[in-house]
Structure formats: structure tokens, C-alpha cells
C-alpha positions as CSV (number, residue, x, y, z in Angstrom):
1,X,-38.8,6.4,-116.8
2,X,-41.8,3.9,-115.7
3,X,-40.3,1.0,-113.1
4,X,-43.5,-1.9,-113.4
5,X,-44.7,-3.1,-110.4
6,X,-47.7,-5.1,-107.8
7,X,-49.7,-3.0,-106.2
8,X,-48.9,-4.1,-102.4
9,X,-52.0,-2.7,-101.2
10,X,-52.7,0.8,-99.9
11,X,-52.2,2.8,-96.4
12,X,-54.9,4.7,-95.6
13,X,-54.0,7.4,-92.5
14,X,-57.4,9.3,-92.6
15,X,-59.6,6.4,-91.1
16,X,-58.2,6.8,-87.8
17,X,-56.7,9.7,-85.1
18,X,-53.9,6.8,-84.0
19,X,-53.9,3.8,-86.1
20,X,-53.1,3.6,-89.9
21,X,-55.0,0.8,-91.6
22,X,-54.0,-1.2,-94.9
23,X,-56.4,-1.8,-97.8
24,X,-55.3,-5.2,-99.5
25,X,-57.9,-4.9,-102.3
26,X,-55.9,-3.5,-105.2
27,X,-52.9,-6.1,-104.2
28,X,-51.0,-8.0,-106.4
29,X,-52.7,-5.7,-109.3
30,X,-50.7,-4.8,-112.2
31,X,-49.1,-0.7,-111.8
32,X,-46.7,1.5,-113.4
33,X,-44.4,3.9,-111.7
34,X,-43.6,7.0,-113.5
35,X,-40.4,8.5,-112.5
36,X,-40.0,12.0,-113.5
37,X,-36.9,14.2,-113.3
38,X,-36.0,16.9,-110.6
39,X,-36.5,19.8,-112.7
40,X,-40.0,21.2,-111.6
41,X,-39.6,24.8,-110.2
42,X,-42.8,25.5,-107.9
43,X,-46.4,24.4,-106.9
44,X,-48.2,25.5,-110.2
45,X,-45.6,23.0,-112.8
46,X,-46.2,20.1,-110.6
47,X,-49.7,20.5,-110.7
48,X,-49.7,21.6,-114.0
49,X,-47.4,18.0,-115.1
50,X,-49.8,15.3,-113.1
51,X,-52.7,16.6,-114.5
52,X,-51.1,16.6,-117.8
53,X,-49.9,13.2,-117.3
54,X,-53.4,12.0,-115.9
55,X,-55.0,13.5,-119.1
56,X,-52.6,11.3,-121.0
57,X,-52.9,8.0,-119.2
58,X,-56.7,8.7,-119.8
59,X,-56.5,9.0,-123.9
60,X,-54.2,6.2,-123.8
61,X,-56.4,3.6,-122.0
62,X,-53.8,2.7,-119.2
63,X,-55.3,4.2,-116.4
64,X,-58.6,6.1,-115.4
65,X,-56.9,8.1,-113.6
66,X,-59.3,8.7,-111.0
67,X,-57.1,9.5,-107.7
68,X,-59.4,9.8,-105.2
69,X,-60.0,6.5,-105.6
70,X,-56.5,5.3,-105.7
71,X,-56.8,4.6,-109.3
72,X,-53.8,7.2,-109.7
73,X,-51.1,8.5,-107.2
74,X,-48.2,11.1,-105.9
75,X,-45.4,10.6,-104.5
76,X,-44.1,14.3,-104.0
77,X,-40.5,14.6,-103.8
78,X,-39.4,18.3,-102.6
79,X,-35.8,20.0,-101.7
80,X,-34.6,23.4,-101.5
81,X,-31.5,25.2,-102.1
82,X,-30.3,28.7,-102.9
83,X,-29.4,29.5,-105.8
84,X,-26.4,28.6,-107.4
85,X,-26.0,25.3,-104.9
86,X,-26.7,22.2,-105.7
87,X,-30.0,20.3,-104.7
88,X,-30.5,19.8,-100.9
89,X,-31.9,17.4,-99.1
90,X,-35.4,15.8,-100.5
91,X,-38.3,14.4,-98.2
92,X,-40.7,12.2,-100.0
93,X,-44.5,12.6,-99.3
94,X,-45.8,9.4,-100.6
95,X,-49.8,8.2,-101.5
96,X,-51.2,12.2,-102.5
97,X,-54.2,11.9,-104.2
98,X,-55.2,15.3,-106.0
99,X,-53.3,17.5,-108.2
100,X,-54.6,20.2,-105.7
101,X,-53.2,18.1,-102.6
102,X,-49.6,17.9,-105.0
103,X,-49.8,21.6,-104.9
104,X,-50.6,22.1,-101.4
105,X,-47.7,19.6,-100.4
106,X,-45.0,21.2,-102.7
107,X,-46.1,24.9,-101.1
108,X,-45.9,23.7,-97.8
109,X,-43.4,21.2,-97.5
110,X,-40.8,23.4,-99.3
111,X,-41.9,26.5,-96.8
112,X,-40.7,23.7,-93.6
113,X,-37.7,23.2,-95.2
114,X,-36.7,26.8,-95.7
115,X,-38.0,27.4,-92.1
116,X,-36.0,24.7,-91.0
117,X,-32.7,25.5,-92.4
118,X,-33.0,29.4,-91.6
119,X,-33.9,28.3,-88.1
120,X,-30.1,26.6,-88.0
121,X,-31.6,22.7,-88.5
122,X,-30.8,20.3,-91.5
123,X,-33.3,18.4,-94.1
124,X,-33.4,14.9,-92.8
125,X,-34.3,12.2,-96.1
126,X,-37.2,10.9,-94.9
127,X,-40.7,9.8,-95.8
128,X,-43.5,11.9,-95.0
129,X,-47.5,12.1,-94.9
130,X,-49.6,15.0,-95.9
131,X,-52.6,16.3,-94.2
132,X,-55.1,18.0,-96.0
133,X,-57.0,19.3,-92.8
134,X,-53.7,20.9,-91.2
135,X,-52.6,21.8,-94.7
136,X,-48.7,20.5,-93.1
137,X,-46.7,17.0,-93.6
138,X,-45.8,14.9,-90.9
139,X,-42.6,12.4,-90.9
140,X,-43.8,9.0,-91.9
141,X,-40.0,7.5,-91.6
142,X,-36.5,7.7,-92.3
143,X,-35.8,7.5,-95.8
144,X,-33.6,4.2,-96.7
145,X,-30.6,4.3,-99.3
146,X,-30.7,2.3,-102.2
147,X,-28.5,-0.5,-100.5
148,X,-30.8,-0.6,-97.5
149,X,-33.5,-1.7,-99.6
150,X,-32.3,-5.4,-100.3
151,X,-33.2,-5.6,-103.8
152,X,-33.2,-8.9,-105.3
153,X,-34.5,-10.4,-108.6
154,X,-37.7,-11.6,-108.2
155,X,-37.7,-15.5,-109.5
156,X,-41.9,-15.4,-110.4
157,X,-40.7,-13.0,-112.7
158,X,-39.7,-13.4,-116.4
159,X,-37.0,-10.6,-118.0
160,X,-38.7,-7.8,-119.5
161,X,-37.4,-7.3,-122.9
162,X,-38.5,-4.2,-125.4
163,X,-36.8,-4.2,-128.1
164,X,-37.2,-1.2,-130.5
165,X,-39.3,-2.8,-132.8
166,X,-41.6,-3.4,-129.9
167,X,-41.8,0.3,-128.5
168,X,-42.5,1.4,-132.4
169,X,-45.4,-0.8,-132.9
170,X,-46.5,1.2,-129.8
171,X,-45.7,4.2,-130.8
172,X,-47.4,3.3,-133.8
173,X,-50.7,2.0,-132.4
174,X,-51.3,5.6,-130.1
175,X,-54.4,7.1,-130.0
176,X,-54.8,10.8,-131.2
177,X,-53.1,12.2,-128.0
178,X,-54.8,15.4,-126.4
179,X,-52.1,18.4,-127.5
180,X,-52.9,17.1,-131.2
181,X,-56.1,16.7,-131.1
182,X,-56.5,20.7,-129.7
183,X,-54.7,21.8,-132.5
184,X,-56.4,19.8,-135.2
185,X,-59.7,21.1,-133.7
186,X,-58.5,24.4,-134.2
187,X,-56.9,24.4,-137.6
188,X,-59.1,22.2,-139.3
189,X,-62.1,22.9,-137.5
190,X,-61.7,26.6,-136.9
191,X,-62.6,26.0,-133.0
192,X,-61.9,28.6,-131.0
193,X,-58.9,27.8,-128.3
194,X,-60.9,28.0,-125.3
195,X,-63.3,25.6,-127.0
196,X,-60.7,23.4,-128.6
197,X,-59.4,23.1,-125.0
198,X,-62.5,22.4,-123.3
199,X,-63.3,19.5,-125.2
200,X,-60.1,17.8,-125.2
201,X,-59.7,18.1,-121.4
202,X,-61.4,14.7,-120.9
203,X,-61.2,12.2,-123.3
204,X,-64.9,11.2,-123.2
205,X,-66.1,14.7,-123.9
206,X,-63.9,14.4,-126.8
207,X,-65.3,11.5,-127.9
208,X,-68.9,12.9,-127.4
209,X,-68.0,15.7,-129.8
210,X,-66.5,14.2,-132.5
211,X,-69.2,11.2,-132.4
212,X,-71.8,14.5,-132.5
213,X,-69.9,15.9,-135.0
214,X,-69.8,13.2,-137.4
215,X,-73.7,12.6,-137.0
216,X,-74.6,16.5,-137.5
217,X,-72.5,16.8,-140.1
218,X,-73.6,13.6,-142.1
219,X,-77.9,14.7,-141.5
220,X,-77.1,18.0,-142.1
221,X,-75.0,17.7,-145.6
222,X,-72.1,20.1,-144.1
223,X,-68.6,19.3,-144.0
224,X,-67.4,18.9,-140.2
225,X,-65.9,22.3,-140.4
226,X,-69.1,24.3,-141.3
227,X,-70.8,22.2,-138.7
228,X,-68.3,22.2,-135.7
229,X,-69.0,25.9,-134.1
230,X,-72.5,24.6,-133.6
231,X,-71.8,21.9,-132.1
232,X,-69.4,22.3,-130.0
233,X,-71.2,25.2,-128.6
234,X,-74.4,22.7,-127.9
235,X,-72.2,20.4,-126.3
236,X,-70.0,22.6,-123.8
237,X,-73.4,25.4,-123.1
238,X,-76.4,24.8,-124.2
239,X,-76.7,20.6,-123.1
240,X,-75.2,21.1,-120.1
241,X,-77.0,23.8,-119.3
242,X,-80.6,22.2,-119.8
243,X,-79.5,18.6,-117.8
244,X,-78.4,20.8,-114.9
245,X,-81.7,22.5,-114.7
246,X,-83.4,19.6,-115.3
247,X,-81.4,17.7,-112.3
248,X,-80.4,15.3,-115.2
249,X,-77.2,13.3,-115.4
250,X,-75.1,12.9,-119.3
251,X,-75.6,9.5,-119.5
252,X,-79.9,9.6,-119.1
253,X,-81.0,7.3,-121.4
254,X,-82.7,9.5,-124.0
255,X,-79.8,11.9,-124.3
256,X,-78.6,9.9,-127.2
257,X,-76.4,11.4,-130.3
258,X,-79.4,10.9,-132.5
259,X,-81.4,13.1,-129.9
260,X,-78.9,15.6,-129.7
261,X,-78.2,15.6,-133.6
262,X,-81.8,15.8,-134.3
263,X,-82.2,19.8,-132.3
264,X,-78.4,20.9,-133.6
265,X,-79.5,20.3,-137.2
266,X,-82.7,22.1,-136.1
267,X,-81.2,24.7,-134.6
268,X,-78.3,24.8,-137.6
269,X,-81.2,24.9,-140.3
270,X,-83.2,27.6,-139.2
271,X,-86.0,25.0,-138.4
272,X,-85.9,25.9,-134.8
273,X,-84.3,28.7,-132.8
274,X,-81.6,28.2,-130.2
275,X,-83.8,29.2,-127.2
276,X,-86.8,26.6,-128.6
277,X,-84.2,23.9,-128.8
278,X,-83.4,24.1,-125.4
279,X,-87.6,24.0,-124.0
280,X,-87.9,20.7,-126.7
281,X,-84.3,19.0,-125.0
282,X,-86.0,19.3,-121.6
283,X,-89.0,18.6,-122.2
284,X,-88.3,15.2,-124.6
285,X,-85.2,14.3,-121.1
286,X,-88.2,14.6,-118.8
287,X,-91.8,13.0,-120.4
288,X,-92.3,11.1,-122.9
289,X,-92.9,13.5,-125.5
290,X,-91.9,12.7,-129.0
291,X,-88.9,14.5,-130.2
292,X,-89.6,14.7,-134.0
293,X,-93.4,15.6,-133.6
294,X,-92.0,18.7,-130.7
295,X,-89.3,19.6,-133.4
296,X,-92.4,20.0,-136.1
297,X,-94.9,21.7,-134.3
298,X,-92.4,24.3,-133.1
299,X,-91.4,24.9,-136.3
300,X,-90.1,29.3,-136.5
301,X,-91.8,31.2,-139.2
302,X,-90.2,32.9,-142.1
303,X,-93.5,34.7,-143.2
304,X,-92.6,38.1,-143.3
305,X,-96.4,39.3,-143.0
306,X,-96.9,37.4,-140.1
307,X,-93.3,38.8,-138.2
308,X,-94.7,42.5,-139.7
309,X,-98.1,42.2,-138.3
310,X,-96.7,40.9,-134.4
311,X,-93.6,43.6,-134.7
312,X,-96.6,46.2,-135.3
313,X,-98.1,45.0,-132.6
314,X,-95.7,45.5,-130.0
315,X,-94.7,48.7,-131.3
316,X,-98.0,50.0,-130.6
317,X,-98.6,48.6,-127.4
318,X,-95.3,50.1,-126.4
319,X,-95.0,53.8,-127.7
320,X,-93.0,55.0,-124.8
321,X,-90.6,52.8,-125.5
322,X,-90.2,53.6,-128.8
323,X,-89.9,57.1,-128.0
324,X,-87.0,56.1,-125.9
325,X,-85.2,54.2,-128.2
326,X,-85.9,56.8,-130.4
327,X,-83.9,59.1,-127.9
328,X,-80.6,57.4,-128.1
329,X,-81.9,54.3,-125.5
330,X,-80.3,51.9,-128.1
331,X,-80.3,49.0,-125.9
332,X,-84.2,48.7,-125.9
333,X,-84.0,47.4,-129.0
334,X,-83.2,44.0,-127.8
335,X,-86.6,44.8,-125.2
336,X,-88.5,44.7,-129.0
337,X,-87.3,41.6,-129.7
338,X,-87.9,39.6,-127.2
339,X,-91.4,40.8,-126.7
340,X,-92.2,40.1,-130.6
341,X,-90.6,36.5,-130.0
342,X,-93.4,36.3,-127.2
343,X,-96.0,37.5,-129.2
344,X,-95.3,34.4,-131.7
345,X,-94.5,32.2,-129.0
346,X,-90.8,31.8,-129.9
347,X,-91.5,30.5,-133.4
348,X,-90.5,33.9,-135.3
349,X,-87.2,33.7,-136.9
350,X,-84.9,35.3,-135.1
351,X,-83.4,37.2,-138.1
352,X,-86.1,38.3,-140.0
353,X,-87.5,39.5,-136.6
354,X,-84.3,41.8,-136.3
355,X,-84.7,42.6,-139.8
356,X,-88.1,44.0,-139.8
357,X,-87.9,46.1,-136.3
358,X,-84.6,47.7,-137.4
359,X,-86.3,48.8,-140.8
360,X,-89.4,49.9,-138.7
361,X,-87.8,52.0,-136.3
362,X,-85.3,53.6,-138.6
């Protein structure tokens, strides 16, 4: 159920040791309150429902969603009972601002109650505060009945009326939500489910990889299927990988989709290897090097005479080693490799190289 409301403002209890203070910006501002029912079981489904919920709000547009700055909050309600009774007493920690606070709060508040009633007390219904550093809630205030509150209509405010109509032309208008959209990237794109879930998590990455997607697979000539292993491991490993090294944030100004399709079709060609793609990304994020002249001149040889003559090589400037792999040391093999790479200064291709050192060592 969603009850829409004003924003009042915001109580913030951190600021101070004695004093609470109350931050008016966000008043009068437009918010939904989504009531859920009493039928979450411990710590982990809480959690597990608000950051599903947040994930939602997110796709949808409503909401960022960003809760530690107040964009998006929890108010925890928690009881106990033993099983069989009916539901006890609830306290209601209002204003918790992380999935992992929600968490915390549900653990600990439920494990006062328990203490509480064991110890021969009673729940009293009451607001409460959570603090993080103590990991404990503290009573806020007593916690009104509905006919303590006073309600009366608001006369600023016109009746709300949706009539069916209304909610299907909603329902009608909803983005790909983020449950579909992992399954469609797994049964028409073949994605694996770990990937498929990594990048629906967050609607933007989601957006990043099908905006990829769409650009790799239209330069390259492959259909979105063929194309999507590739890229989805470029933009959940390899990407992120080179813009943390480089102390480079996603939205840099040359780590466009054109950039990015430019080294995955590379890469996806056999133009470029993997590992070369990743030296050009850094180097065209952090000069002002040209990114179709790097792509060219790094260019990975398919001229078997040249990958023969630098596999011979390091052959014979590493018997020993042979003899050893020769002796059952198997995983040398990947030693010969990377040392022929070297020799032709990562432009070999990666499986002709393989090719020619597994026929050459027998």
C-alpha cells in the first residue's frame, strides 16, 4: 500500500550528543510511503525486500533511492512472539537509512524484546531511534493510536481518484523492470546468472550494457547474442579494472561508448588481444593519444613464420624448462606463452601462439 505525503522535513539525531536538530530543506516535497505487510521472518528478508524495493524505485524513475542522503528511508517495525501466538507488541524505529542499518535494527531490536519479556517486562508501542555506533535503539516516544493522531482532511488537498483505467495505462507505460530484464539477459542472450545479475543490479549499468551492446553489435555485424559474452565481460572486468588502476572515474570524458565499442570489436575480431586492449584503454583515458591510430599499430600477427621463428626462440633460450615440461611440469606451458607474447611485444595471436608451442613440444 503507498499513503502520499509532504515531506515535513527531517530529524537528524547524529549532529549532536544532547540536542536533535531538524533539516527543513526537503519540506513540503512530494513523498510516497510504502506500507508493507508484517510477514518478514528475520534480518536477511528485510534487508533483502528494501534493497529490492530500492532497485525498483530506481528502474522506475520515482526515486534515486540514495538513503544516505535521505533520498530513501526505513521505518523498521519489529515484534516478537512464540510460536503459535499471535503477534506481540511492535516498536517502530523510524528515519534508518541503509539496508545494512535495517538489518542491524531488526537483529537487535528483536534480541531487546526477547530479553525484555524473558526478564519478566512487557513490549511498550513506542517510537524508537537506532544507533549505529552502539549497534542498540533507544526510545524516541510513546507510540500514539490511530485516534490519538487527530486525522483530518486536509482542505489544500483535492481527492485522489485512480480509477482502473488510470493504474493500467501505468501499468502499461513500465519500464523493463529488473527480475525481467535478468532473465531476458539470460535466455536470449545466453549471459551467465552471475553476470545477468551484475548488470541489472543498478539501472545505469544496465543501461551502459545494452547501450554497448547495441553499438558492438551494429560495428561488429553480430547479432546481440553472439556479441553479449564479450561485452559484458568488458564492462563488469576488464573497464573497471583499467579506470581503477588508472584512478579514473566512469563518467571521464573519453570513456565514451564509441571508445569502448572501438577496443571490444578489436578485441572480438582478433585485431587486438584482450591484454593489449586494456594498455590502449589506459593509455587513450590518460594522454591524448589517438585511439584508432593505437588500435592500428598494435595490430596481433597471424603470420605463422613469424609466431614459429619467436616460439623457437624462446624454446632455445629456455631448454631447462623444456626439459621440465617435458617431465610432467605441465603448467610451464603457460610460462612459454607468455614469454613468446613478450618476444612479439603482445602482438602475436594468442591462438596461433598456443597452436604452434603445443605442436612444438609434442
Amino acid at each position: 500500500r503507498i499513503h502520499v505525503e509532504q515531506d515535513a522535513g527531517k530529524l537528524m539525531h547524529d549532529q549532536h550528543p544532547t540536542m536533535s536538530y531538524v533539516d527543513l530543506n526537503r519540506s513540503g516535497v512530494a513523498l510516497m510511503e510504502i506500507v508493507s505487510r508484517p510477514d518478514m521472518r528475520s534480518p536477511a528478508e528485510a534487508g533483502a525486500y528494501l534493497a529490492k524495493l530500492r532497485q525498483i524505485v530506481r528502474y522506475v524513475g520515482s526515486c534515486d533511492g540514495n538513503m544516505d542522503q535521505g533520498s530513501m528511508r526505513a521505518d523498521v517495525n519489529v515484534s516478537v512472539r512464540r510460536p503459535g501466538e499471535p503477534f506481540g507488541t511492535r516498536t517502530e524505529t523510524k528515519n534508518v537509512n541503509s539496508v545494512r542499518f535495517v538489518m542491524a535494527v531488526v537483529e537487535s531490536e528483536a534480541r531487546r524484546q526477547v530479553d525484555l519479556i524473558e526478564d519478566g517486562g512487557t513490549v511498550v508501542q513506542e517510537t524508537r531511534l537506532y544507533d549505529p555506533d552502539k549497534n542498540e535503539t533507544r526510545s524516541m516516544r510513546s507510540k500514539e493510536d490511530a485516534h490519538d493522531y487527530r486525522y483530518f482532511p486536509d482542505p489544500d488537498l483535492l481527492p485522489l481518484e485512480l480509477d482502473d483505467a488510470f493504474v493500467e495505462e501505468c501499468r502499461a507505460s513500465l519500464p523493463e523492470l529488473p527480475d525481467a530484464k535478468r532473465h531476458r539477459y539470460e535466455t536470449a542472450l545466453g549471459l551467465t546468472p552471475y553476470n545477468a545479475n551484475a548488470l541489472t543490479a543498478d539501472v545505469e549499468t544496465a543501461r551502459q550494457f545494452e547501450a554497448l551492446l547495441a553499438s558492438v553489435a551494429k560495428a561488429s555485424g553480430k547479432g546481440e547474442a553472439e556479441a553479449s559474452k564479450r561485452v559484458a565481460n568488458w564492462l563488469l572486468s576488464e573497464a573497471p579494472g583499467v579506470l581503477n588502476a588508472a584512478g579514473i572515474s566512469a563518467d571521464h570524458p573519453r570513456n565514451t561508448i564509441e571508445a569502448n565499442t572501438a577496443l571490444v570489436v578489436a578485441v572480438e575480431s582478433g585485431t587486438i588481444s584482450g591484454s593489449k586492449a586494456k594498455e590502449i584503454y589506459q593509455a587513450y583515458l590518460t594522454s591524448d593519444v589517438d585511439l584508432a591510430a593505437e588500435i592500428d599499430a598494435n595490430k596481433q600477427t597471424s603470420d605463422t613464420g613469424a609466431i614459429e621463428a619467436a616460439v623457437d626462440a624462446v624454446l632455445a633460450g629456455n631448454a631447462d624448462k623444456v626439459d621440465e615440461y617435458k617431465g610432467g611440469k605441465e603448467a610451464l606451458f603457460g610460462f612459454f606463452v607468455g614469454q613468446t607474447m613478450k618476444a612479439m611485444q603482445g602482438k602475436g595471436n594468442p591462438g596461433l601462439v598456443n597452436q604452434v608451442l603445443k605442436a612444438r613440444l609434442g
